[in-house]
N, C-alpha and C positions, 0 to 999 in steps of 0.2 A: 504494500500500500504506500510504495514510495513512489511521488512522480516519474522521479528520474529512472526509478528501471524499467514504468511502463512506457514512459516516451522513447528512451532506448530499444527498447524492442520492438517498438512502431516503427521507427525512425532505418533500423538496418533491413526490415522489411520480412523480420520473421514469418512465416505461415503460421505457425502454431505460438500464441504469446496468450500463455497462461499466468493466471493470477488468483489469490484468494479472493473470493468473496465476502471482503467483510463490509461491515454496514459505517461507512466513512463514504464522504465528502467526494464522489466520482469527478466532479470536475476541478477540484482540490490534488487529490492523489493521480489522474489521469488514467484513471483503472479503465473508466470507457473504451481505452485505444487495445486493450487487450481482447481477443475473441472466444476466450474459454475460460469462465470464472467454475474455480471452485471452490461450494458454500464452506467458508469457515465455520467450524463447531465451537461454540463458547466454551472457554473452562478447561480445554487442553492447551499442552505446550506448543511453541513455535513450531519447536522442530517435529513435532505428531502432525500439525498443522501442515508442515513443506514434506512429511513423507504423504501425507492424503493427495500433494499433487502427481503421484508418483502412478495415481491409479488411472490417470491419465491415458499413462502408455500401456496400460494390462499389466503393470508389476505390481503382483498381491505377496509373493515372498521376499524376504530381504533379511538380511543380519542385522538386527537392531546394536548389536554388540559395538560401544566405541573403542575404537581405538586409534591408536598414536604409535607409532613404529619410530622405536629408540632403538639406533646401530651396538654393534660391539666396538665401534669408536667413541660412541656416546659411550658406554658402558666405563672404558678404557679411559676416560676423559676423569669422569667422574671419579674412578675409583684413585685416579691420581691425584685431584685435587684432593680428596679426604686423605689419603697419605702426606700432602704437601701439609696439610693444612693442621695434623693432626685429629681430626675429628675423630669422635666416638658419641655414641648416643645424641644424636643431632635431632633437632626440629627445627623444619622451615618453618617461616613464617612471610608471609606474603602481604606490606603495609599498604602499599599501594591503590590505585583508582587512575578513572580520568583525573586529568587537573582542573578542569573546569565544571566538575562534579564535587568539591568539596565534601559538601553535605553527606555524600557516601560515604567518605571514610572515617573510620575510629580514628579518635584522639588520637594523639601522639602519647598521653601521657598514657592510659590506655594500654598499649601495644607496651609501654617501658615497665609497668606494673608486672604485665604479665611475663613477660622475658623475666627480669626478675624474681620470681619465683618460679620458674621451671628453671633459673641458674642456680639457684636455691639448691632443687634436686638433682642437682650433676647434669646437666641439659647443657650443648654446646649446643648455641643461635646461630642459623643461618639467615639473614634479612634476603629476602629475593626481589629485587628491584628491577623492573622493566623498563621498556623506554620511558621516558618524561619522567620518573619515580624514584630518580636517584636524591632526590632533595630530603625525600619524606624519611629513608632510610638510614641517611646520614643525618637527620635531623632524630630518628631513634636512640641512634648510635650514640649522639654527644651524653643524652641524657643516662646511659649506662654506665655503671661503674666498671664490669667488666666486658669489651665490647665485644660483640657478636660481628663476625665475618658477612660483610656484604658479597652478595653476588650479582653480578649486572655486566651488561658490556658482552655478554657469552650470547649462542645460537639457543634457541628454545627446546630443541633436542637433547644438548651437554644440560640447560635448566632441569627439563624433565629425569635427564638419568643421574642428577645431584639430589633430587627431591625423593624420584624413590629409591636412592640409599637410607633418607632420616626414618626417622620413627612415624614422624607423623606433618601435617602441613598444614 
C-alpha cells in the first residue's frame, strides 16, 4: 500500500501487478494502477499477508521455516574474534533503532542497569551496533564501569555467527 511500488509496477508495464487489498486511501496509495488485488485479512502478520499473495500463482506449499545461511567463514570469523577477545559466557545485547524513531528505544540508563547486573553474574557484554547506532553504544559504554566490547563496522553474517556463539541476545 505504498504509492511508489504501485506506480513502479505500472510504470515498467508489468502484466501481472499485484497488491493487497487493504481498505486505505486508492488514490493516496495508487493501489488503483494494480490489476489483481488480494483481500487482506485483519489480524494476521505482514509476512502471512505477502505469503496469501503467493496463491496467486497456485503455490499452496512452501517452507515456512526462516532462515539465514551463516558460512564456515562466518563460523571461523566468529570463533576468532571470541578467542581474540577472550570471551566466555557472553550476551549480546542489541541498543539500537532508527534514529529518527527515538521514542523506540530504551533509555540508555536502562540498557547500563541491566549490563550491570548480568556483569554482576560473570556475563561478558557484547553491544551490537548497526549502521547509524554507533553513538547509542558508545554512549552505553561510557556509562559502565567495566566496559563491554562493541561490535559494529563487521558484515551481518560475521554479526549473526558472533551472536549465536553468546548465550542469549
Amino acid at each position: 500500500h505504498k504509492w511508489k511500488f504501485n506506480f513502479l509496477a505500472f510504470m515498467i508495464g508489468a502484466k501481472m501487478r499485484i497488491t493487497q487489498g487493504y481498505e486505505v486511501d486508492n488514490l493516496k496509495t495508487l493501489s488503483f494502477l494494480q490489476n489483481i488485488k488480494v483481500p487482506a485479512v485483519d489480524g494476521i502478520h505482514d509476512v502471512e499477508q505477502n505469503i496469501n499473495l503467493l496463491r496467486v500463482f497456485n503455490i499452496k506449499k512452501f517452507d515456512r521455516k526462516l532462515y539465514f545461511h551463516v558460512s564456515s567463514n562466518n563460523k571461523q570469523f566468529a570463533n576468532a574474534f571470541f578467542k581474540k577477545n577472550g570471551l566466555k559466557r557472553v550476551i549480546s545485547i542489541h541498543a539500537g533503532g532508527l534514529k529518527d524513531q527515538d521514542f523506540k528505544r530504551w533509555p540508555i540508563e536502562n540498557f547500563s542497569s541491566v549490563i550491570h547486573l548480568l556483569q554482576k553474574e560473570g556475563y561478558s557484554i557484547l553491544i551490537i551496533a548497526g549502521p547509524g547506532e554507533l553513538d547509542v553504544a558508545q554512549q552505553i559504554n561510557i556509562s559502565l564501569n567495566k566496559k563491554a566490547k562493541i561490535v559494529s563496522d563487521i558484515s551481518i553474517k560475521d554479526t549473526a555467527a558472533i551472536v549465536a556463539k553468546c548465550c542469549a541476545l
